[in-house]
N, C-alpha and C positions, 0 to 999 in steps of 0.2 A: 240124151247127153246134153249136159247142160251148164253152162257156167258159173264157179260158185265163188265168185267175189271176185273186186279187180286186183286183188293181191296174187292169188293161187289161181293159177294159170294151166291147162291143160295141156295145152297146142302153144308151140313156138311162133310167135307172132315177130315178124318184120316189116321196119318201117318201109314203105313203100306206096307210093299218095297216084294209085290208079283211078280212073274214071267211074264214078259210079252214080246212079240215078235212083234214088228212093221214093217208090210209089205206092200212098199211102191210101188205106182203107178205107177211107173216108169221102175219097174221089177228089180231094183237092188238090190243085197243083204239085204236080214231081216234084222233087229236089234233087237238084244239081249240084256234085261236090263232088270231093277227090276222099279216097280213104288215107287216115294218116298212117294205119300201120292194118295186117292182113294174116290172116293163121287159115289155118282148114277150118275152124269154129267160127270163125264171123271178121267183122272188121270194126275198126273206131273209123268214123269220122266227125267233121268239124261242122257244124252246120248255126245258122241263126235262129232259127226258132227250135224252140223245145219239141220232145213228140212224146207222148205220154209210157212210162215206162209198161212191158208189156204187148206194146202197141202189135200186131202183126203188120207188115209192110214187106212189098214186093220189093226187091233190087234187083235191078241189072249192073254187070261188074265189067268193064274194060277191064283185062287185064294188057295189054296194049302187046300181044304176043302174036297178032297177025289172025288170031282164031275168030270165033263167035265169039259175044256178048254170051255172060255167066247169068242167067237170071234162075230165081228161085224166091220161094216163101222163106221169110226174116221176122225174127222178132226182138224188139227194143228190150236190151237187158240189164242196161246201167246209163243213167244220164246225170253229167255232172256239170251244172255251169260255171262258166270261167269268170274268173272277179272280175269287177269293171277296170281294175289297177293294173290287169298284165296289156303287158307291150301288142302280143300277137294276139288279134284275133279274139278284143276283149269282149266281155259282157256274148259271146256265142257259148254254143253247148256242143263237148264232148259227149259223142251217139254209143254205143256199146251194141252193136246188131251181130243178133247167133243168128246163123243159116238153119232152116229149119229142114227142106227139104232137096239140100245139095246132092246133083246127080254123082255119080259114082266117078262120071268123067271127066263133071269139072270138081270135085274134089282133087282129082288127081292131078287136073292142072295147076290151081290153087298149089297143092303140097308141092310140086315141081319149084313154081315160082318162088315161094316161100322158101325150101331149101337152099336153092342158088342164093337168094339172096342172105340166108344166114350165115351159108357159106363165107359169103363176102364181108361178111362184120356188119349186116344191115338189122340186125337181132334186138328186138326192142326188148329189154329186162325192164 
């Protein structure tokens, strides 16, 4: 299952900027960041350096719900950088990461959280 553009959307994705730590294949340095929005398929986040699209990379996911850390195999599916002109957070790169091998339980926490918060009008279109 796999993501096929960032227009058509599979999974109801909600903005919601949880803790998350991207460890990449390569052995260099983690990355520390907050996801900008979250679905059962993967997350966006905001990050400074590029990472090559394709990339496989491990994450661990705060979801800040009192449980364990969410970790699994991730792969970079869409990277888009931000012009040097906007206000927030210019000249960094929006990350596109599909879960590759999300367990079945934290799938189901993910769809939990996600819910509630679409519930609430948190629904990124």
């Amino acid at each position: 299952m796999g993501w096929e553009g960032l227009n058509r959307r599979k999974f109801p994705r909600a903005k919601f900027p949880c803790l998350i730590k991207i460890l990449r294949s390569d052995g260099q340095d983690a990355i520390l960041t907050h996801t900008e929005n979250i679905s059962i398929g993967g997350v966006c986040v905001i990050i400074k350096r590029q990472l090559d699209i394709f990339t496989t990379v491990g994450i661990e996911i705060d979801l800040m719900d009192g449980e364990e850390l969410i970790s699994c195999a991730s792969k970079v599916v869409w990277i888009v950088r931000r012009k040097a002109t906007e206000e927030v957070k210019p000249s960094h790169y929006d990350i596109g990461i599909e879960f590759v091998d999300l367990k079945p339980s934290d799938r189901a926490r993910i769809e939990k959280t996600v819910d509630h918060l679409v519930k609430a009008g948190r629904e990124v279109r």
